[in-house]
Rosetta silent file (secondary structure, phi, psi, omega in degrees, C-alpha in Angstrom):
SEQUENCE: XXXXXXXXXXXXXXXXXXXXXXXXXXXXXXXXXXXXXXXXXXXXXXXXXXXXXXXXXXXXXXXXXXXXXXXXXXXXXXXXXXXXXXXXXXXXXXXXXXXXXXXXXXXXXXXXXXXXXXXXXXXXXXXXXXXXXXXXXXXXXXXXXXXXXXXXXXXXXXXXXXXXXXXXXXXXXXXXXXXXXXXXXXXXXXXXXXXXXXXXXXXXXXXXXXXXXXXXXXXXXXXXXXXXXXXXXXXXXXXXXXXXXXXXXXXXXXXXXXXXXXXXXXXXXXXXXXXXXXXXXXXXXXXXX
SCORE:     score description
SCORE:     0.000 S_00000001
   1 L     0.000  157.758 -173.962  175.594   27.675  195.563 S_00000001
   2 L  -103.004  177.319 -154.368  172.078   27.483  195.894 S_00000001
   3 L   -69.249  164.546  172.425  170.159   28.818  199.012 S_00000001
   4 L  -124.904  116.838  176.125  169.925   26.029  202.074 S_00000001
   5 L  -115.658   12.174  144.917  167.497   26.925  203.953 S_00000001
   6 L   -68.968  -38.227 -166.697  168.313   24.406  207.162 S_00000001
   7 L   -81.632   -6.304  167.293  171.706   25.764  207.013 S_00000001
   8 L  -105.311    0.720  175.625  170.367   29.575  207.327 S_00000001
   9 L   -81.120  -61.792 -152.558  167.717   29.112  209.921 S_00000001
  10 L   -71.174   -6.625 -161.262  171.035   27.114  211.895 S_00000001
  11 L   -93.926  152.292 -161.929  173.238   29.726  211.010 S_00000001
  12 L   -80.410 -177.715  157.241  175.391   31.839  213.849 S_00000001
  13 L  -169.679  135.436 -176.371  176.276   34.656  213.881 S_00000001
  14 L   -28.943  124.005  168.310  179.142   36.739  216.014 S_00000001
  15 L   -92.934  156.473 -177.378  177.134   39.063  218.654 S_00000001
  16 E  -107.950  132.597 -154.626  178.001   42.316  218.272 S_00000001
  17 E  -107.848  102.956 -175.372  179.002   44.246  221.620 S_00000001
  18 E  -119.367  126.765  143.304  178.506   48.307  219.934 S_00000001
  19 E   -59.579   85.262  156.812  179.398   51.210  222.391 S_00000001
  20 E   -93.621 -177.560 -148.689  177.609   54.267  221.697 S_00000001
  21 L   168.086  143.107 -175.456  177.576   57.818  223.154 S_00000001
  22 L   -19.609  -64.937  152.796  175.982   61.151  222.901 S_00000001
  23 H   -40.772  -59.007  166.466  177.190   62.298  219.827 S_00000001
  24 H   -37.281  -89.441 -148.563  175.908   59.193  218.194 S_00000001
  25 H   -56.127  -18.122  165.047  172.435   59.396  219.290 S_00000001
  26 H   -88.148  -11.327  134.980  172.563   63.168  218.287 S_00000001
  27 H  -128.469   39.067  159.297  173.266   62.498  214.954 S_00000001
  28 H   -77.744  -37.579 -175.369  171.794   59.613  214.621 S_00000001
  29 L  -105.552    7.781  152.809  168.700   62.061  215.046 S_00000001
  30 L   -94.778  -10.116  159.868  169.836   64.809  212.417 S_00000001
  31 L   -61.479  -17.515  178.291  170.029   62.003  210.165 S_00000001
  32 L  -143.235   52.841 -178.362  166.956   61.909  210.123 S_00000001
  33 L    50.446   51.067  167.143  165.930   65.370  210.121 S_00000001
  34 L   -94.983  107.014 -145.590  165.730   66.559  213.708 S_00000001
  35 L   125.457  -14.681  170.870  166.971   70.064  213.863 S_00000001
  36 L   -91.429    7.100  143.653  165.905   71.397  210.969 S_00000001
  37 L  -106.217  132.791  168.742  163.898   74.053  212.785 S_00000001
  38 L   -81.048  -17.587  170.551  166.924   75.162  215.588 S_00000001
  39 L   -88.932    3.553 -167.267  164.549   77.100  217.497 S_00000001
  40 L   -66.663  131.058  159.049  162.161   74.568  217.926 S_00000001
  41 L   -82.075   10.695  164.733  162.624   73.226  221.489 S_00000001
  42 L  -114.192    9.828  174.094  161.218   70.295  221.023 S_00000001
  43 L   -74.826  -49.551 -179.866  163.447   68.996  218.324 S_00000001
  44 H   -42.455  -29.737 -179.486  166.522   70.006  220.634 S_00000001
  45 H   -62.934  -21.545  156.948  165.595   67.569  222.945 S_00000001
  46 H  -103.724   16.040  171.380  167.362   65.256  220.589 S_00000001
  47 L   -97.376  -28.206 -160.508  170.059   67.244  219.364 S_00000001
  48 L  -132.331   95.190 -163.973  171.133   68.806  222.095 S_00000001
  49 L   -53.566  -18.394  179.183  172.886   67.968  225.310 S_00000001
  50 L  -104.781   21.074 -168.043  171.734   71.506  227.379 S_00000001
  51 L   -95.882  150.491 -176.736  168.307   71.455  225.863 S_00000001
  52 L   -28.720  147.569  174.685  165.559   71.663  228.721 S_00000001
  53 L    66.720  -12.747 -173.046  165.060   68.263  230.640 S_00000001
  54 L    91.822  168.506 -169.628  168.284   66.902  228.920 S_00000001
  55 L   -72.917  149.264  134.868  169.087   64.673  225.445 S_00000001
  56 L  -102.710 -168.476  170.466  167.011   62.359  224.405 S_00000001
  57 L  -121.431  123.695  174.237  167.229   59.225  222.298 S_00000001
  58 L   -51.886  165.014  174.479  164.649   58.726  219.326 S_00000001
  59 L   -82.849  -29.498  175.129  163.133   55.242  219.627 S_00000001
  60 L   -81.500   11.654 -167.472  164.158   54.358  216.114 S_00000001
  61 L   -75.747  -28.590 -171.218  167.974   54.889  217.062 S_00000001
  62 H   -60.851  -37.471  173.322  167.544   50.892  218.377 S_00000001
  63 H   -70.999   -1.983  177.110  167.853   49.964  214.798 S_00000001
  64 H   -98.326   -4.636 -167.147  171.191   51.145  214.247 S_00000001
  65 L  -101.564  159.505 -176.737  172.304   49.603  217.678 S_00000001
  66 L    74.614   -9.293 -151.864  173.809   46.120  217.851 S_00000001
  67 L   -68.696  112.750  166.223  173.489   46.152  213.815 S_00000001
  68 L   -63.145  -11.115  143.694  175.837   43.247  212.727 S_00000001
  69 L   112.757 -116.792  167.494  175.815   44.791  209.225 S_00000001
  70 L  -106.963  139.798 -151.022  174.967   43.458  205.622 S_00000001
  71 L  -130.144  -27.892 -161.910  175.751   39.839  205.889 S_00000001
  72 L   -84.435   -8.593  156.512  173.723   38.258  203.064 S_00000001
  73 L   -79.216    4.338  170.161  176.677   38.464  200.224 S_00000001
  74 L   -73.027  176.770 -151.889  178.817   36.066  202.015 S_00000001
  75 L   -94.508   -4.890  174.546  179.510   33.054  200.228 S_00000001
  76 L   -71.845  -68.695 -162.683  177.790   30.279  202.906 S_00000001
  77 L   -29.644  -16.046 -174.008  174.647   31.888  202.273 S_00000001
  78 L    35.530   32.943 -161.050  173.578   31.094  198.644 S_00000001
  79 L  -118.612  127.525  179.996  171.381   34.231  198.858 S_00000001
  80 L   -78.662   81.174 -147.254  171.909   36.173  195.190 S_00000001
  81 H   -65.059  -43.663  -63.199  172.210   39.295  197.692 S_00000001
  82 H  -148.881  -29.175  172.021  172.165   41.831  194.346 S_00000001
  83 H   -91.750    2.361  171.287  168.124   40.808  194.499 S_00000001
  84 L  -114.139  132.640 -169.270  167.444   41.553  197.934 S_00000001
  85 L   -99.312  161.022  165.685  165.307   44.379  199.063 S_00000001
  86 E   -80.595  118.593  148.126  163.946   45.249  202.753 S_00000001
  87 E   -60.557  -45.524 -168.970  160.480   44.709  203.053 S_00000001
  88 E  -165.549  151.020  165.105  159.263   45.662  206.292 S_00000001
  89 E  -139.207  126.110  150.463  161.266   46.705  210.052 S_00000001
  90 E   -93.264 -174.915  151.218  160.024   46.333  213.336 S_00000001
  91 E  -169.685  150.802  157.145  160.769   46.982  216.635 S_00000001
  92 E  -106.198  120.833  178.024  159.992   46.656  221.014 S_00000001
  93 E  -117.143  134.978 -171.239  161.324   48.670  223.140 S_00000001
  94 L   -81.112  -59.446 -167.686  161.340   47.274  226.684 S_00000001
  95 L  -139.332  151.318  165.424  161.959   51.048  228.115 S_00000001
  96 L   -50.729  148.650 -169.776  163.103   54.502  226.284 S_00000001
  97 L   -75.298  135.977  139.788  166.724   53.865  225.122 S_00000001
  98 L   -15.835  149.776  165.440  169.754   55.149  227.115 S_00000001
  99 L  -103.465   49.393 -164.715  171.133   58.028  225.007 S_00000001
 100 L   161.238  152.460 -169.094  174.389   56.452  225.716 S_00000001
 101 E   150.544  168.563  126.160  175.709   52.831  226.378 S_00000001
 102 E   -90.390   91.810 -157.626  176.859   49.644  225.743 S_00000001
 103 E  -103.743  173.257  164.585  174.654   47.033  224.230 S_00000001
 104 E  -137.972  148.751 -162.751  175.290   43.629  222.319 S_00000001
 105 E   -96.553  165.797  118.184  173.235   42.936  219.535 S_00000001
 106 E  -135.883  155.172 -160.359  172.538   39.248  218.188 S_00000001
 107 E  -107.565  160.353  170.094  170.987   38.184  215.395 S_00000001
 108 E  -152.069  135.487  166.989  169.351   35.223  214.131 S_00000001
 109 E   -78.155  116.029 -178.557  167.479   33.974  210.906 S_00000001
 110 E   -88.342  -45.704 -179.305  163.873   33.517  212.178 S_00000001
 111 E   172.383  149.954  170.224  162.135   31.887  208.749 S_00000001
 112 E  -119.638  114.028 -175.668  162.246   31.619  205.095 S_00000001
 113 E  -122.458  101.184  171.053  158.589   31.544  203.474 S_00000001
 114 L   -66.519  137.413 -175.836  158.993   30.793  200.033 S_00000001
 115 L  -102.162    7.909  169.163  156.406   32.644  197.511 S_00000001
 116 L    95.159  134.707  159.297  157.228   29.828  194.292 S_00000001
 117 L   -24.099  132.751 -177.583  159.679   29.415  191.937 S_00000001
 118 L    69.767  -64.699 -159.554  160.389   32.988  189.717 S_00000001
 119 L   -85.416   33.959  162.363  158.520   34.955  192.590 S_00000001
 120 L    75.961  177.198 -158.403  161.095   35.321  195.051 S_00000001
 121 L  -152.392  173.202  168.034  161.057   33.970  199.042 S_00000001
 122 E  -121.834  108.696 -178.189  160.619   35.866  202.088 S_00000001
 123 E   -75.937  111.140  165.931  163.511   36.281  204.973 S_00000001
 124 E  -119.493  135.403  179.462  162.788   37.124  208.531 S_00000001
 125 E   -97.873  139.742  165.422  165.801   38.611  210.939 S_00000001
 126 E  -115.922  167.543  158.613  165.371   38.863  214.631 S_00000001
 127 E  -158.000  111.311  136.350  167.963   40.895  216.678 S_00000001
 128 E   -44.384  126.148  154.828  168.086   40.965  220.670 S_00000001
 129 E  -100.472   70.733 -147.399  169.636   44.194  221.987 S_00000001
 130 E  -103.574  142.981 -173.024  170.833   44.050  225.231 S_00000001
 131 E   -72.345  116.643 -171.977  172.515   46.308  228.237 S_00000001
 132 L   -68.853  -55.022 -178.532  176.193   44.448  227.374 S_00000001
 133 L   -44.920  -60.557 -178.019  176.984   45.042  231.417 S_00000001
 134 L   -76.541  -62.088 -171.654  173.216   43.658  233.038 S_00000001
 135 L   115.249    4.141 -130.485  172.194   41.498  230.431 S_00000001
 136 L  -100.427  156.162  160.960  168.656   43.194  230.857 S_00000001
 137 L   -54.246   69.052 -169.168  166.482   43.256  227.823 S_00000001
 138 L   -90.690  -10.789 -169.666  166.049   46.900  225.814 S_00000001
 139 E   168.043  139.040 -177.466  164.571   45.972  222.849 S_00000001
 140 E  -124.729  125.248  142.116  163.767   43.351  219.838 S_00000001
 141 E  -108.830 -172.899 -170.743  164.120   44.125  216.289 S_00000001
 142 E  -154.875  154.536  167.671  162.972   42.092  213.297 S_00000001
 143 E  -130.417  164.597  177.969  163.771   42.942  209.916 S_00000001
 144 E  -142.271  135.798  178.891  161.823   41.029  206.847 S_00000001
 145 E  -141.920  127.110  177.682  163.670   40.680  203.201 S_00000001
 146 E   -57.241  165.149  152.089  162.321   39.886  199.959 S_00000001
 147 L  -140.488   82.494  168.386  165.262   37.677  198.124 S_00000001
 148 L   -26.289  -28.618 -158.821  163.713   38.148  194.568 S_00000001
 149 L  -103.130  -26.899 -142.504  166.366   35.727  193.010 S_00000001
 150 L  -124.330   17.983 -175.783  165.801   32.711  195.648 S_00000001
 151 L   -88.238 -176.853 -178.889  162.506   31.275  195.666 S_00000001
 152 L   103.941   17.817  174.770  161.197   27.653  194.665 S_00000001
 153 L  -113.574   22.368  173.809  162.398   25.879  197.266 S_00000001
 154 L    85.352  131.687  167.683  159.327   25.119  199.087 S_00000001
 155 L    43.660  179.317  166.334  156.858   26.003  201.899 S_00000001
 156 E  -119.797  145.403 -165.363  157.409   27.860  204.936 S_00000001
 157 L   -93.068  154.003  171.016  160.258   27.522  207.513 S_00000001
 158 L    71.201 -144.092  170.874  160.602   28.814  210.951 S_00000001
 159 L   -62.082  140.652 -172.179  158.319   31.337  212.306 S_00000001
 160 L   -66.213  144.849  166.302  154.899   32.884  210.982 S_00000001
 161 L   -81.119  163.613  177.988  155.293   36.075  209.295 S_00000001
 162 L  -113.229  173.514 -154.160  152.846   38.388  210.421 S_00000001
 163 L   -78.764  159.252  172.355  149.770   39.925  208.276 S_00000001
 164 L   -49.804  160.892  179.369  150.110   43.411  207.366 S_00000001
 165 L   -91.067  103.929 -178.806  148.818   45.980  209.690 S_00000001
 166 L   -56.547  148.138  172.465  145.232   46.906  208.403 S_00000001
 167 L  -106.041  126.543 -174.707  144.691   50.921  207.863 S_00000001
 168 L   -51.733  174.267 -136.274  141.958   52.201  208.871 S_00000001
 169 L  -131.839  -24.001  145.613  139.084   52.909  206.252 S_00000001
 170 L   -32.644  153.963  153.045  138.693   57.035  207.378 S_00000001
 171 L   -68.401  147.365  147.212  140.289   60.102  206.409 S_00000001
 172 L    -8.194  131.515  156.708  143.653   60.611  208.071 S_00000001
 173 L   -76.784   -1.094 -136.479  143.288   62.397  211.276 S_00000001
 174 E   175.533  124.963 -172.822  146.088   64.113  211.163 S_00000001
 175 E  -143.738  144.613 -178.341  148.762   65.253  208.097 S_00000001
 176 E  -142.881  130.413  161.039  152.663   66.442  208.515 S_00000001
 177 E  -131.730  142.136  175.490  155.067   66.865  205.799 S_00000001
 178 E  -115.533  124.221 -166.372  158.691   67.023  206.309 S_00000001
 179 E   -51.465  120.743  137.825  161.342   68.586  204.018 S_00000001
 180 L   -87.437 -169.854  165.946  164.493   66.006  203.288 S_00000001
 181 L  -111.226  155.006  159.489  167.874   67.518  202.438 S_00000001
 182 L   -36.515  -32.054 -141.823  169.814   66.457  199.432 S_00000001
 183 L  -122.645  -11.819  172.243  172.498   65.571  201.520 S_00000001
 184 H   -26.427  -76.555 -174.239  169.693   63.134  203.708 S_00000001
 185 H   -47.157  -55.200 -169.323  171.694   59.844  202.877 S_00000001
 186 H   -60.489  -48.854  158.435  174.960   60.871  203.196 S_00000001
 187 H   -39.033  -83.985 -172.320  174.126   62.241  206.900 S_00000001
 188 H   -59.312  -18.349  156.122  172.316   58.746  207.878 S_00000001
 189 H   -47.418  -70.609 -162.569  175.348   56.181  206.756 S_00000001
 190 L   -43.786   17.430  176.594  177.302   57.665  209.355 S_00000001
 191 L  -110.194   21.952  174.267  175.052   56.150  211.756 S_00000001
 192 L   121.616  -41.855 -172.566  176.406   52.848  210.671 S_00000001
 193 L   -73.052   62.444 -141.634  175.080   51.855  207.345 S_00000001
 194 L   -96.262   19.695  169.259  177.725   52.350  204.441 S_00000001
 195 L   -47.330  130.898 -171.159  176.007   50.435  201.628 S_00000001
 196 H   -64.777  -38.126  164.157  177.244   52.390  198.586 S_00000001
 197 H   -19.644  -31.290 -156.140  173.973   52.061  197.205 S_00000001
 198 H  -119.749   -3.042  152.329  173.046   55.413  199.389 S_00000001
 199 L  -144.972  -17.076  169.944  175.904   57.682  198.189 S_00000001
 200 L   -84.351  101.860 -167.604  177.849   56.681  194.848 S_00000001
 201 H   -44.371  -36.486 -179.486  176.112   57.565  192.160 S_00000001
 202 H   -62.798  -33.112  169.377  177.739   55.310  189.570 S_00000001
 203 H   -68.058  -19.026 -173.312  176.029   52.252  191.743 S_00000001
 204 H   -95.119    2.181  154.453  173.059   53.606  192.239 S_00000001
 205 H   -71.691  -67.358 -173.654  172.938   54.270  188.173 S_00000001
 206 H   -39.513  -18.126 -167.178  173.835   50.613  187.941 S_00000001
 207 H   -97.980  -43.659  167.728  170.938   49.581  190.295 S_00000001
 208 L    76.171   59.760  137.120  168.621   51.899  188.306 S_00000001
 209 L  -138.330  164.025 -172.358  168.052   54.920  189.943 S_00000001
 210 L    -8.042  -60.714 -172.286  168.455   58.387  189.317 S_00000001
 211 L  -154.085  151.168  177.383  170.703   59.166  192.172 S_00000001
 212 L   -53.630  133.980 -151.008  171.779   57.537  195.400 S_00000001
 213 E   -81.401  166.981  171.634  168.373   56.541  197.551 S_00000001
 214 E  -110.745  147.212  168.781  167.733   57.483  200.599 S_00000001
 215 L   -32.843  127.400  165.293  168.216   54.402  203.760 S_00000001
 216 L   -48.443  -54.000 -178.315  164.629   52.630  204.214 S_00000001
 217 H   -55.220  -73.922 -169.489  165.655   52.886  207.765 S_00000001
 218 H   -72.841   15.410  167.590  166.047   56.623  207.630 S_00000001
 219 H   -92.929  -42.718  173.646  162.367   57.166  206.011 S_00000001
 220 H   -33.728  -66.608 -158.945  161.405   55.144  209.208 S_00000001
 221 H   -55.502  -28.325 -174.099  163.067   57.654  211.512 S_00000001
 222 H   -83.051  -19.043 -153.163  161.161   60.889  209.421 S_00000001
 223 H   -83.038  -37.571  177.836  158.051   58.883  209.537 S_00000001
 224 H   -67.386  -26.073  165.631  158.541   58.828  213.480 S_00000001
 225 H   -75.977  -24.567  159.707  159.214   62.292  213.454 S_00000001
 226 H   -63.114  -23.824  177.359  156.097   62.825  212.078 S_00000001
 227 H   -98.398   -8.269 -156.791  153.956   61.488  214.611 S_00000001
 228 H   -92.028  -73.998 -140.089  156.687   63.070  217.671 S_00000001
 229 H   -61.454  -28.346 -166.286  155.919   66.808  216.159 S_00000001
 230 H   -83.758  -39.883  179.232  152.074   66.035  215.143 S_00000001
 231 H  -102.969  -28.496 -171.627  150.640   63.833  218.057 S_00000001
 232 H  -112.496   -5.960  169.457  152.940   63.545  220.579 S_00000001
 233 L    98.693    8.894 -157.658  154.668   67.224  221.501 S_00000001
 234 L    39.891   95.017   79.506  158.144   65.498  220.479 S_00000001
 235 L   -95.673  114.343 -172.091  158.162   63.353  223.517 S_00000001
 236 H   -62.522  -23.438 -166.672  158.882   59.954  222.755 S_00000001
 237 H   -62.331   -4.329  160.815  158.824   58.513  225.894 S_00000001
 238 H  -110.141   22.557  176.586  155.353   56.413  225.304 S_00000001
 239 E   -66.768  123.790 -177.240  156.755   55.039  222.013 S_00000001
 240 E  -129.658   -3.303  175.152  156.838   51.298  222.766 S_00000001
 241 E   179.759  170.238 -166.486  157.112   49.864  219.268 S_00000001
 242 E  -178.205  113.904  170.448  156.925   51.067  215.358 S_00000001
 243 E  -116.819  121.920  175.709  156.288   48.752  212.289 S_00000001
 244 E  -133.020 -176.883 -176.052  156.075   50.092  208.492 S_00000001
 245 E  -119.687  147.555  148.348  156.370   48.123  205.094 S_00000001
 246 L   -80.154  113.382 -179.916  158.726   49.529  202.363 S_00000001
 247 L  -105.784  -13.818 -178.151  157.007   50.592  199.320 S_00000001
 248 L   173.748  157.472 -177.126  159.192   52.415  197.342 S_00000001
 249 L   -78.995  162.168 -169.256  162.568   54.593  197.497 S_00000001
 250 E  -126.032  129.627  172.240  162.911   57.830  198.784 S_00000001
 251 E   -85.935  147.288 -159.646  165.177   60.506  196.793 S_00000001
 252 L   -84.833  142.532 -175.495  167.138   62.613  199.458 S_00000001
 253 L    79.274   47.187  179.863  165.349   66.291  198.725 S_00000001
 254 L  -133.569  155.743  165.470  162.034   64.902  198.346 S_00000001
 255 E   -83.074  107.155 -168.484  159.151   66.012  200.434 S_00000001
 256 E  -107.495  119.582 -142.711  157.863   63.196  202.763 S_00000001
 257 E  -143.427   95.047  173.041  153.777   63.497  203.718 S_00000001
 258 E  -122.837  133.274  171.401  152.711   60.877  206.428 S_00000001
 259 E   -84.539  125.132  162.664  149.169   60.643  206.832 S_00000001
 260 E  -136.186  166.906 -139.724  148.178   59.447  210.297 S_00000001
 261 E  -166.118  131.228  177.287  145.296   57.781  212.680 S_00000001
 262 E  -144.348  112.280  167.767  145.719   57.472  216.053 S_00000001
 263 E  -125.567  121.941 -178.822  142.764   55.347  217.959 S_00000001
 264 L    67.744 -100.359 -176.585  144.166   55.131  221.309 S_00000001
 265 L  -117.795   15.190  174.641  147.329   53.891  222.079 S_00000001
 266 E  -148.012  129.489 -154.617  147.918   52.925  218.740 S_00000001
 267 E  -112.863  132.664 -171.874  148.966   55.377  215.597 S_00000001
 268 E  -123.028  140.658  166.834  148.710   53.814  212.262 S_00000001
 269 E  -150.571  175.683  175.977  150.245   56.122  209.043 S_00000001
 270 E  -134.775  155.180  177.732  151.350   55.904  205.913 S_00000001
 271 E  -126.000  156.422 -178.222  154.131   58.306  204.167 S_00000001
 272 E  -138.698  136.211  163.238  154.183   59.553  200.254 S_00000001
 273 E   -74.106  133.642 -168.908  157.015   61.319  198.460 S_00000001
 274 L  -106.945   18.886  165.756  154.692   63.989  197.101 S_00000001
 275 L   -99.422    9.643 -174.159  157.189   65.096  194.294 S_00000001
 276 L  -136.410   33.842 -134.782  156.544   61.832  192.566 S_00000001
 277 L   -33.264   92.683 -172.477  153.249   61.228  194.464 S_00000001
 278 E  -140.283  139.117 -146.306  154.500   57.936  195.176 S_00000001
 279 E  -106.836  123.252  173.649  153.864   55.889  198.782 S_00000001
 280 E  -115.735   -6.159  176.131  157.584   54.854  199.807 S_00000001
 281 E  -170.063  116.691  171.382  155.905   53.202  203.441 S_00000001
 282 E  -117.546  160.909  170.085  152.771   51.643  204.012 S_00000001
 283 E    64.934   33.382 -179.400  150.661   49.295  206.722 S_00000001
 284 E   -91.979  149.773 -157.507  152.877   51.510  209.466 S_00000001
 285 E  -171.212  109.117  163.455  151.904   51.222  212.562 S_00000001
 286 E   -96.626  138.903  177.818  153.686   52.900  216.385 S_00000001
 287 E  -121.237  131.396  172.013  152.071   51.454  219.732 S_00000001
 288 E  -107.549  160.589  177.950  152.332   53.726  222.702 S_00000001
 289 L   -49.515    0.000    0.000  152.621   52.934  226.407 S_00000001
């Protein structure tokens, strides 16, 4: 069938009530390489339930919470899923996350902005996360997805997307590069994300790359670690929001180099796999408290 795009703006979807717990949020944040120095004490603070002051929760953990999961191969949809890529993830965090809870996530298709016939359409996902018990507000994410296969069907629906986040016109202020492990993917599914894509190699020859990729999502999470250990002392606690673009895949055991700019309260970077010198997230952008 071909895409509808009244019937995917209208369409529900199930909220998801997800129950999480220490052990999640601790490796939720070795998934994304926190921990690979163990004496560091300021890594421990997310690794580690006895580390000074107590665990914390990374700010990027909110995209794994609530996640209703890959949704866009079902058969109402008419979206030729096999052509859709992530583009860009945001997020708002109302307050630093519980490292533990019960939230319910729900999602909704916010707008489809077609880019013309042959050149693909644009998808934007919202997701409310919410304290399942209060009802209280922790945190809105948005996800944006090319669908390569599904344009031509005219203009744009729903909400505006918004323009990239300019980068400043300076040298970097600031440079960090972080190590991944080979094993990088396989560690960050277990936080929820089991697209095969990220550990069997015969799909990810069929898709055509090398080896299984590493989660978009979990390049996020290194990119944020880059700005915790360079600008902020790994405390997290004036992270209030964190936008990047996807630019390119990251192979687990690649060397990740985010460049960053910080004028005020708001840190703009970009990251490059430098064994390919190739920019896997651009137009990034964290806003602190």
């Amino acid at each position: 069938m071909a895409l509808d795009v009244q019937h995917l703006l209208a369409r529900e979807f199930a909220p998801v009530e997800h129950a999480y717990g220490m052990r999640d949020t601790q490796l939720y944040a070795l998934g994304v390489g926190l921990g690979a120095d163990p004496l560091d004490a300021g890594q421990l603070r997310y690794v580690y339930e006895r580390a000074e002051g107590g665990l914390r929760a990374l700010p990027t953990l909110v995209n794994v919470l609530g996640y209703g999961g890959f949704w866009a191969d079902q058969p109402d949809t008419g979206i030729n899923w096999r052509q859709l890529v992530h583009a860009e993830q945001a997020f708002v965090l109302q307050r630093p996350l519980p490292v533990e809870g019960r939230v319910l996530g729900t999602n909704r298709v916010a707008a489809l902005h077609d880019k013309g016939a042959g050149k693909g359409a644009l998808m934007l996902q919202e997701r409310r996360v919410t304290d399942a018990a209060s009802g209280e507000l922790l945190a809105s994410v948005s996800q944006t997805s090319m669908l390569r296969a599904d344009g031509g069907f005219g203009g744009a629906h729903g909400a505006p997307l918004a323009a990239p986040h300019a980068m400043p016109a300076r040298p970097p202020d600031a440079v960090c590069d972080l190590p991944t492990l080979p094993q990088a993917a396989l560690l960050y599914r277990l936080s929820g994300d089991f697209n095969p894509l990220h550990a069997d190699p015969g799909v990810a020859l069929a898709a055509g790359f090398p080896r299984p990729i590493l989660h978009g999502l979990a390049t996020m999470g290194i990119a944020l670690h880059a700005v915790l250990r360079t600008l902020l002392g790994y405390d997290a606690s004036a992270v209030r929001g964190m936008r990047v673009r996807f630019t390119a895949p990251v192979l687990p055991g690649e060397t990740l180099r985010t460049e960053l700019w910080r004028d005020g309260c708001l840190v703009s970077l970009r990251t490059t796999a430098l064994e390919r010198n190739t920019l896997v997230l651009n137009a990034g952008r964290v806003d602190l408290a």
